[in-house]
SEDO-754297 format. One record per atom (N, C-alpha, C, CB): residue in three letters; x, y, z. Coordinates in steps of 0.001 Angstrom, whole numbers, padded with zeros to 6 digits, always signed. Glycine has a CB too. Example, Ala and Ser with C-alpha at 12.3 -4.5 7.8 and 13.67 -1.06 7.14 Angstrom:
ALA+013190-005690+007800 ALA+012300-004500+007800 ALA+013200-003300+007800 ALA+011308-004473+009046 SER+012850-002250+007080 SER+013670-001060+007140 SER+012900+000030+007870 SER+014084-000598+005725 
This chain:
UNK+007971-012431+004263 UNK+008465-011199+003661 UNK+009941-011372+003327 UNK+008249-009985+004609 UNK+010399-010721+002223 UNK+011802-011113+001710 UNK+012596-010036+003176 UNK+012182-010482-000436 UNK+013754-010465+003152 UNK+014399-010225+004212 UNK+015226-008780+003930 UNK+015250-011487+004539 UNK+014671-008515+002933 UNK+015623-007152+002207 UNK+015297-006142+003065 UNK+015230-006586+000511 UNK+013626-006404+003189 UNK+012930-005034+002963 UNK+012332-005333+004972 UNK+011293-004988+001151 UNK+012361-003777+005312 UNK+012930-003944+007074 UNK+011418-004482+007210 UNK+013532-002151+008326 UNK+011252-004012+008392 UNK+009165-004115+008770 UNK+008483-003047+009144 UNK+008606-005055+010123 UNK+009234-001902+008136 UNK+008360-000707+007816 UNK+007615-000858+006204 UNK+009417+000734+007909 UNK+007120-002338+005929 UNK+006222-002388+004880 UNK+005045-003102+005331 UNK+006797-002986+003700 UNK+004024-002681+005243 UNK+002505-002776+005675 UNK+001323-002889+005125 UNK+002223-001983+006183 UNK+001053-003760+004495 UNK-000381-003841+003339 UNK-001143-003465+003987 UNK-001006-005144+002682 UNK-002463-002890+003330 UNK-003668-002932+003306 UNK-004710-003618+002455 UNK-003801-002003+003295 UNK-005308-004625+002901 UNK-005754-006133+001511 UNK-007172-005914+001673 UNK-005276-008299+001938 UNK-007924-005990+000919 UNK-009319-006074+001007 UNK-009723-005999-000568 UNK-009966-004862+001989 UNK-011140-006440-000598 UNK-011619-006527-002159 UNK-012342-005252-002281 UNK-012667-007889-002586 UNK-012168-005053-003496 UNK-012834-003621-003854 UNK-013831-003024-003424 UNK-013157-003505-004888 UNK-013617-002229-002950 UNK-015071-001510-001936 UNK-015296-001774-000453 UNK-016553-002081-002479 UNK-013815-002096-000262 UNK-013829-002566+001487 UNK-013782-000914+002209 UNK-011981-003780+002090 UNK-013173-000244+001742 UNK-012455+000677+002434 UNK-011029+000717+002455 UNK-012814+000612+003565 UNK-010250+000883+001708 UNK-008886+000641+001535 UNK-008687+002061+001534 UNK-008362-000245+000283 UNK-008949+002576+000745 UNK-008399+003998+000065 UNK-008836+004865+001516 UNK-009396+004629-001745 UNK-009862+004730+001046 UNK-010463+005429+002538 UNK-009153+005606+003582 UNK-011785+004225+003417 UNK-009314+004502+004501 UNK-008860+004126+005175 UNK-006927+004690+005116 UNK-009439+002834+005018 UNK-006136+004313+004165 UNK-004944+004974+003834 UNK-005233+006148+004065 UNK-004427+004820+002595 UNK-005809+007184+003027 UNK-006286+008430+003170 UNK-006242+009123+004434 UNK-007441+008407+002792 UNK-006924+008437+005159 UNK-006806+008965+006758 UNK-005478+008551+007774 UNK-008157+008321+007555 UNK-005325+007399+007444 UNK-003886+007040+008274 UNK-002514+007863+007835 UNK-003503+005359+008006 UNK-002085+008738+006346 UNK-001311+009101+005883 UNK-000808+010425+006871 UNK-001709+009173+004595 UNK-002258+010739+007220 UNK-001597+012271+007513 UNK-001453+012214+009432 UNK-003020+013887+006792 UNK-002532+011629+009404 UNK-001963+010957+011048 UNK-000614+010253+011161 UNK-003000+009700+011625 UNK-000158+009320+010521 UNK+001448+009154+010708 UNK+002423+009931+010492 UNK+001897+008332+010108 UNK+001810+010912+009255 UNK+002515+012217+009645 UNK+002967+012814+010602 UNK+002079+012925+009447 UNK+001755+012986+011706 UNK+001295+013826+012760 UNK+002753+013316+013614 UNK-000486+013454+013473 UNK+002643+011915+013698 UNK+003360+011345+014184 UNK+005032+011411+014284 UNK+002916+010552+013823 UNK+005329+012219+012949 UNK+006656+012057+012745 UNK+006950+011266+011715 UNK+007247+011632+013770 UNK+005931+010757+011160 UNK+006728+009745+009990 UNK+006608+010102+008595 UNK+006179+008248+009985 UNK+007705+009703+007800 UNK+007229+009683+006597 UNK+007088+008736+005620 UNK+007688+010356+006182 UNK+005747+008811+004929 UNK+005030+007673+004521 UNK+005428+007317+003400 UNK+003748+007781+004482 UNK+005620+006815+002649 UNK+005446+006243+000668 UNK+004442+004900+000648 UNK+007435+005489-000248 UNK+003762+005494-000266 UNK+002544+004050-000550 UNK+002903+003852-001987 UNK+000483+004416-000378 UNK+002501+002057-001820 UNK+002386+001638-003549 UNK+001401+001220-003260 UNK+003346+000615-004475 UNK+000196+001552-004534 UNK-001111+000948-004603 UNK-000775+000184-006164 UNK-002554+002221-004499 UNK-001699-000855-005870 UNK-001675-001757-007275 UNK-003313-001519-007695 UNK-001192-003745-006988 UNK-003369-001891-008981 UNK-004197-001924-009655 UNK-004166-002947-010555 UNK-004299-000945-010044 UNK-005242-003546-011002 UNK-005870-004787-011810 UNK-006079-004453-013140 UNK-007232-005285-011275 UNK-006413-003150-012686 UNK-006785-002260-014331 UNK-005654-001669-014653 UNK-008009-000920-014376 UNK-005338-001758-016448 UNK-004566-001169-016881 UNK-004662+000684-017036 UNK-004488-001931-017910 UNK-004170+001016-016417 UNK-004364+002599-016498 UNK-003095+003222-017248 UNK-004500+003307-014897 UNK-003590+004372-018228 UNK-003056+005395-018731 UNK-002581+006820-018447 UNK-003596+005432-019331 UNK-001642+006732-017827 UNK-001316+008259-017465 UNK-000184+009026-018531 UNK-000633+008270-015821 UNK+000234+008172-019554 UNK+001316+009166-020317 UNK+000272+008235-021789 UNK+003763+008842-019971 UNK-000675+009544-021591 UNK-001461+009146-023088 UNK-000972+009746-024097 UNK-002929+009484-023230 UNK-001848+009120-025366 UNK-001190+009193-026426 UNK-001084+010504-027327 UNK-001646+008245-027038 UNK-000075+011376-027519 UNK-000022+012336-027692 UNK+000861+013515-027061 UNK-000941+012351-027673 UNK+000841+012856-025699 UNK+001891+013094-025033 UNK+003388+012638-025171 UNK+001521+012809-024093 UNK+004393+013675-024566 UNK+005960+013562-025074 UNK+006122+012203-024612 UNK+007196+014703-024382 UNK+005966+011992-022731 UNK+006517+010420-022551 UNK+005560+009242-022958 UNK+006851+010133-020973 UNK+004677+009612-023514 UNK+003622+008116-024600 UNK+005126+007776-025568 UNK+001581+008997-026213 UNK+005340+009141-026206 UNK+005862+009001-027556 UNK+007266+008569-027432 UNK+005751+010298-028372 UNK+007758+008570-026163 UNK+009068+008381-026039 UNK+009115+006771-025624 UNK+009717+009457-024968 UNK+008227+006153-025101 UNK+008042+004857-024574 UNK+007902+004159-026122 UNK+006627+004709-023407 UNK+006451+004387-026602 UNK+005983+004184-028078 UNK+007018+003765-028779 UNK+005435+005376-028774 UNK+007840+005023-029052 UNK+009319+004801-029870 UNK+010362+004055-029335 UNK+010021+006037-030117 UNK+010167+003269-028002 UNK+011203+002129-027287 UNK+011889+002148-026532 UNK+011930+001640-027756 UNK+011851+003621-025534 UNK+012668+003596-024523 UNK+012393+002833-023392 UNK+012847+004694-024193 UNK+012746+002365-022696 UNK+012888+001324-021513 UNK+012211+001587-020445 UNK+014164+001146-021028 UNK+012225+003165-020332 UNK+011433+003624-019124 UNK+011844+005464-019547 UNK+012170+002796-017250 UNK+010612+006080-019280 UNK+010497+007691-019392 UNK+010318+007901-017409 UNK+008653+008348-020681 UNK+011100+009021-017258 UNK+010797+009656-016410 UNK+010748+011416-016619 UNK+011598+009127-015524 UNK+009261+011716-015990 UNK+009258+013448-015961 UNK+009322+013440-015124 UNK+008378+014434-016332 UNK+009919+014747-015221 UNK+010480+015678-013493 UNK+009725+017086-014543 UNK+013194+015863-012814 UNK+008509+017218-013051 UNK+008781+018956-012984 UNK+008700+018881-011378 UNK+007350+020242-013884 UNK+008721+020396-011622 UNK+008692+021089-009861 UNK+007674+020006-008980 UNK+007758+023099-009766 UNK+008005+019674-008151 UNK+007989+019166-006577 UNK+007250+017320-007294 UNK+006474+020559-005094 UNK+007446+017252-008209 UNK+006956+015762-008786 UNK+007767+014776-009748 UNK+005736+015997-009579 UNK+007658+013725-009733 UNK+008167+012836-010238 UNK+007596+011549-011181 UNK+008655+012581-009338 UNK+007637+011631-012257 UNK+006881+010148-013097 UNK+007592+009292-013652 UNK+006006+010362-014265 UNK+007350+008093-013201 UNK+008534+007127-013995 UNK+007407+006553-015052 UNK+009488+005638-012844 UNK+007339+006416-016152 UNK+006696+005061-016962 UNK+007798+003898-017688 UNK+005710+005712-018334 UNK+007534+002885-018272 UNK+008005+001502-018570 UNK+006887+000862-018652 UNK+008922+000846-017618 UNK+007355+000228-018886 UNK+006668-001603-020266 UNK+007070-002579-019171 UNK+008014-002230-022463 UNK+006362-003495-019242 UNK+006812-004447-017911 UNK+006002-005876-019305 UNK+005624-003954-015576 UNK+007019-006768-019094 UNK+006137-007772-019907 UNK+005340-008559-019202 UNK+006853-008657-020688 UNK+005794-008246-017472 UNK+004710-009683-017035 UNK+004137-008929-015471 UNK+005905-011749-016677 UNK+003301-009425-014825 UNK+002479-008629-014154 UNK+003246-008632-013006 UNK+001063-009025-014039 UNK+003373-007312-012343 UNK+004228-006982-011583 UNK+003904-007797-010045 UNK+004231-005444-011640 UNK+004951-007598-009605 UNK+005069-008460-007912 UNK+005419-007040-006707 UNK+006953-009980-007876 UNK+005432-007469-005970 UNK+005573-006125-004745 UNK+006831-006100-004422 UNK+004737-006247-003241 UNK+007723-007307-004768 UNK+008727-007040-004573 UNK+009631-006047-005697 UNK+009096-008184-004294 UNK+009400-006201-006631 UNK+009666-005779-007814 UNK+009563-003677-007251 UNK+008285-006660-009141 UNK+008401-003726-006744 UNK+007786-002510-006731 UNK+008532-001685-005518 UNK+006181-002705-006555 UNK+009026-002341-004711 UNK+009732-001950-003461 UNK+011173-001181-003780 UNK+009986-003323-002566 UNK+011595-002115-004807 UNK+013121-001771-005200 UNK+012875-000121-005614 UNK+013827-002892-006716 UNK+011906+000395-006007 UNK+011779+002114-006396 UNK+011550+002807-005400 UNK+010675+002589-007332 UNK+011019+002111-003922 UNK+010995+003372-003075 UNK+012715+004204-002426 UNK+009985+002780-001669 UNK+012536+005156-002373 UNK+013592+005902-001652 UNK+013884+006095-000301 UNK+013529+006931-001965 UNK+014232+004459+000253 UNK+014132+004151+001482 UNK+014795+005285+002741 UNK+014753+002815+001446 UNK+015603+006635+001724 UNK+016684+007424+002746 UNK+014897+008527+003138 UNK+018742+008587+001599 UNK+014175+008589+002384 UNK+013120+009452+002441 UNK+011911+008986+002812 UNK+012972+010005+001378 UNK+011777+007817+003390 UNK+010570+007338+003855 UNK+010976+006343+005041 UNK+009727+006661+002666 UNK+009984+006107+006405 UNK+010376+005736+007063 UNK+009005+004258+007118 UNK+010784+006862+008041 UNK+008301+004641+006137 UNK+007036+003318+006384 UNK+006580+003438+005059 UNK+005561+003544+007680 UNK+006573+002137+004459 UNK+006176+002201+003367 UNK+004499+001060+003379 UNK+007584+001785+002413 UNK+003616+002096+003122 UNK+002032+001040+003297 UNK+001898+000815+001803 UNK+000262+001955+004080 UNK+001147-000136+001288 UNK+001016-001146+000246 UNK-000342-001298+000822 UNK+002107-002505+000129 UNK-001124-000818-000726 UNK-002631-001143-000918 UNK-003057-001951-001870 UNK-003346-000103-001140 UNK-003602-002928-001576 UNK-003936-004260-002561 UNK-002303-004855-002535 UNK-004647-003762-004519 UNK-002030-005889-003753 UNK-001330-006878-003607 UNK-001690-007622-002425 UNK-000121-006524-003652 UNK-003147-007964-002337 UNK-003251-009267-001607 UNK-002658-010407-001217 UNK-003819-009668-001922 UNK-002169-010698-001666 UNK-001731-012353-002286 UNK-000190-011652-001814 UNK-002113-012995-004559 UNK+000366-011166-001575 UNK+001640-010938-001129 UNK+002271-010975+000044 UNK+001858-010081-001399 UNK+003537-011217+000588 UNK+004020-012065+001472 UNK+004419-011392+002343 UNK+004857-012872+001117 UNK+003543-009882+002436 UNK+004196-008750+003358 UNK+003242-008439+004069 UNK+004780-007492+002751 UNK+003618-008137+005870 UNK+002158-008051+006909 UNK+001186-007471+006629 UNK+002220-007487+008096 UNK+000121-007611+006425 UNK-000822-006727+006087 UNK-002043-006419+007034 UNK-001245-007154+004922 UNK-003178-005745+007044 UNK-003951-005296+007750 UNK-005142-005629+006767 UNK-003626-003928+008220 UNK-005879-006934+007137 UNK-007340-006850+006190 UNK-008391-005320+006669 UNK-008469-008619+006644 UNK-008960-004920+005355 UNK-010013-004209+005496 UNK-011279-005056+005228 UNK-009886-003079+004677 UNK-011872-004985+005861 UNK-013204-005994+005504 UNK-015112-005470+005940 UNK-012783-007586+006594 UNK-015996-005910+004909 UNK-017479-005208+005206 UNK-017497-006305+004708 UNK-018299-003782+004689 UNK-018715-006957+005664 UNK-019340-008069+005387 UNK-020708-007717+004149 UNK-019813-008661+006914 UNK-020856-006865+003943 UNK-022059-006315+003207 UNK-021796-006378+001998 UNK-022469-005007+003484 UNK-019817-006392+001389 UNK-019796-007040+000320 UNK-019736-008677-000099 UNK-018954-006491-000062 UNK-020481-009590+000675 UNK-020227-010340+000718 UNK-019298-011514+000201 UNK-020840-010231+000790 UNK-018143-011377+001013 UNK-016798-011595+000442 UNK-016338-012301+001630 UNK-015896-010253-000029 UNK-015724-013555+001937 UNK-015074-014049+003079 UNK-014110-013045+004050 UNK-014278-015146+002546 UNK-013377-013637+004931 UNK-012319-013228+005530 UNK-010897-013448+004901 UNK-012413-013760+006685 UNK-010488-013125+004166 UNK-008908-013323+003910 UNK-008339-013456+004705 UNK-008206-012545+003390 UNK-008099-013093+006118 UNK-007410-013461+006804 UNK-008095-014942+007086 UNK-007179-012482+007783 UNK-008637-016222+007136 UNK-008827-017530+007067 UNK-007845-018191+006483 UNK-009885-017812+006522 UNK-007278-017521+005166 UNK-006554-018381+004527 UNK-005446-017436+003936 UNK-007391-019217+003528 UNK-004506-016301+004660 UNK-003831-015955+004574 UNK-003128-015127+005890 UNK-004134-015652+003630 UNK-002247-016252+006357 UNK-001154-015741+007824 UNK-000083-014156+007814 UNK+000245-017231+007972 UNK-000406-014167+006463 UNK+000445-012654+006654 UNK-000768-011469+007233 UNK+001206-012013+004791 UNK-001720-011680+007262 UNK-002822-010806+008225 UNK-002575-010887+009418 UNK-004235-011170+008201 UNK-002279-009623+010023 UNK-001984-009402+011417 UNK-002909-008718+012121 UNK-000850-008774+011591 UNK-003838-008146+011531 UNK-004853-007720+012017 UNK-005736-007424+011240 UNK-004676-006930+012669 UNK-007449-006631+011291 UNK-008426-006293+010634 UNK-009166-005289+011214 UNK-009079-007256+010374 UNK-009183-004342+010487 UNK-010264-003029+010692 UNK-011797-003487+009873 UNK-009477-001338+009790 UNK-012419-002954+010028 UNK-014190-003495+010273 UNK-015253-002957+010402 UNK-014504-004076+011234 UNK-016074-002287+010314 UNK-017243-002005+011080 UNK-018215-002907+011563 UNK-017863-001254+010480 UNK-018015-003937+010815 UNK-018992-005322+011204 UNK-018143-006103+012464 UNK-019166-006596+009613 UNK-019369-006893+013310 UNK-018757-008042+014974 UNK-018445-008998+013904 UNK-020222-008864+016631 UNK-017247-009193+014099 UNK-016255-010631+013906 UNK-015769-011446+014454 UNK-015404-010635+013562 UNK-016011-012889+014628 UNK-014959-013387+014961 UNK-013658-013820+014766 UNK-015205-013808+015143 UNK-012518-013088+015303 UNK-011456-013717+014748 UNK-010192-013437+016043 UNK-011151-013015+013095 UNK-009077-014097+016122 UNK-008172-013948+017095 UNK-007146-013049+016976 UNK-007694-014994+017328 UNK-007254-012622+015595 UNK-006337-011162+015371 UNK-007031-009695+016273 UNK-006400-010734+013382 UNK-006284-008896+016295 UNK-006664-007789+016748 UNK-007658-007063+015452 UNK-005315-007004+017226 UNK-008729-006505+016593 UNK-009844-005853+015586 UNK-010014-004410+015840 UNK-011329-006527+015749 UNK-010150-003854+014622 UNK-010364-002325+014912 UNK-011386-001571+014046 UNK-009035-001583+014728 UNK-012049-000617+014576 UNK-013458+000036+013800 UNK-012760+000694+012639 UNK-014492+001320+014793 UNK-013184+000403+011403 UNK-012568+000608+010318 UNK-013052+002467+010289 UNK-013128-000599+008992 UNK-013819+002914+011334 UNK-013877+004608+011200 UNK-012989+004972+012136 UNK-015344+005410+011507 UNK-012242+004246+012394 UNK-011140+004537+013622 UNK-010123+004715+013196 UNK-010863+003604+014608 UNK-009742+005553+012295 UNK-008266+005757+011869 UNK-006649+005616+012959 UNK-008397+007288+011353 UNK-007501+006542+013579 UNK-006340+006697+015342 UNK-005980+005441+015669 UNK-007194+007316+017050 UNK-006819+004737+016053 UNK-006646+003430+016363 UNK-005839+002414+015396 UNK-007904+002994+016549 UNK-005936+002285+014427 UNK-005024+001560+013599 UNK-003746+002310+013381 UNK-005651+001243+012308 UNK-003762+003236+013212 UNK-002832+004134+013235 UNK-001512+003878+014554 UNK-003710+005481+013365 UNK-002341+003665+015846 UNK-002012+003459+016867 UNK-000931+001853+016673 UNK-003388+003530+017729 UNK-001805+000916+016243 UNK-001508-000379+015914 UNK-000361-000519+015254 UNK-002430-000932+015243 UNK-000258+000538+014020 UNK+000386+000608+013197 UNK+002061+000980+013774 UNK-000354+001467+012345 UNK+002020+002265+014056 UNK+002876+002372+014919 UNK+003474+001946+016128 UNK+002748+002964+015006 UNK+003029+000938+016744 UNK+003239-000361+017872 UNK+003856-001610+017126 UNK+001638-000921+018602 UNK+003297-002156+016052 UNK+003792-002969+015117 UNK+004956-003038+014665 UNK+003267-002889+014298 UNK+005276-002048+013640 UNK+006298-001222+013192 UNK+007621-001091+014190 UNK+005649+000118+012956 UNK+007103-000672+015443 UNK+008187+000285+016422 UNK+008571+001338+015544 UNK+009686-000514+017002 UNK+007869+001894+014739 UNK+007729+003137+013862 UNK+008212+004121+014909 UNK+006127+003472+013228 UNK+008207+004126+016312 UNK+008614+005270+016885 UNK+010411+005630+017314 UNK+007708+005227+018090 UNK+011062+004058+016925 UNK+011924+004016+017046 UNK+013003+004819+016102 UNK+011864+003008+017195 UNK+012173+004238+014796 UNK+012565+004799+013779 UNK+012478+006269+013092 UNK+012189+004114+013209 UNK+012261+007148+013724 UNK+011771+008410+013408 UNK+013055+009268+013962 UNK+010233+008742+014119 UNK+013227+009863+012946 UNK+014583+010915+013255 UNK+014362+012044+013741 UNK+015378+011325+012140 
């Protein structure tokens, strides 16, 4: 992990249909519970459209601005043109580190920041953690063998738990 960014950044890696989302979904509001506050970047493979065409910030990008941001009440949208496919580090530099105390990262597999495999053997898909050391642990519903710590992927609490032990997330909480 680049040395910028503290070790309140935390992937969640798994191939599509592991339980990722899921899984975030439920840990967000439990670290809440906790005292913390969360910011996630999720990546995507697919190109998605949210300032379509017709819209003011399509038309403002369209016409060459560098990056559109809307602001209304209690929300925020940045868009931009990126010529080459983004990295996590890249993606980090936008969080508002004075307003978040853990930042979790869903997908970006392949990235050099601790992560937590999600894994179902039913999609039949290996272990990523075999051939990637930034896995520190794995949530599951399937018996595995492996020497990382394992947790029932319907166990939110429990990773949650992990999560915050990892982290020393409790240290950090104002």
């Amino acid at each position: 992990m680049d040395k910028k960014w503290p070790k309140t950044v935390l992937g969640l890696a798994g191939y599509s249909g592991s339980g990722k989302t899921t899984l975030l979904s439920a840990l967000i509001p439990l670290l809440k519970q906790r005292g913390l506050k969360v910011s996630v970047i999720k990546h995507s493979h697919h190109q998605l459209e949210l300032d379509k065409p017709g819209k003011d910030s399509h038309q403002f990008v369209t016409a060459g601005a560098s990056e559109v941001i809307l602001a209304c009440p209690h929300k925020r949208y940045h868009f931009s043109k990126q010529q080459q496919h983004d990295e996590i580090q890249e993606q980090l530099h936008w969080v508002n580190w004075q307003a978040c105390d853990l930042v979790l990262v869903e997908g970006y597999r392949h990235s050099q920041i601790p992560k937590i495999e999600v894994h179902r053997s039913a999609l039949n898909k290996p272990l990523l953690s075999l051939n990637d050391s930034q896995i520190i642990a794995i949530a599951s519903t399937d018996e595995l063998s492996s020497h990382l710590p394992k947790f029932d992927l319907n166990d939110p609490k429990a990773v949650c738990d992990f999560i915050v032990t990892y982290t020393n997330s409790e240290k950090i909480v104002k």
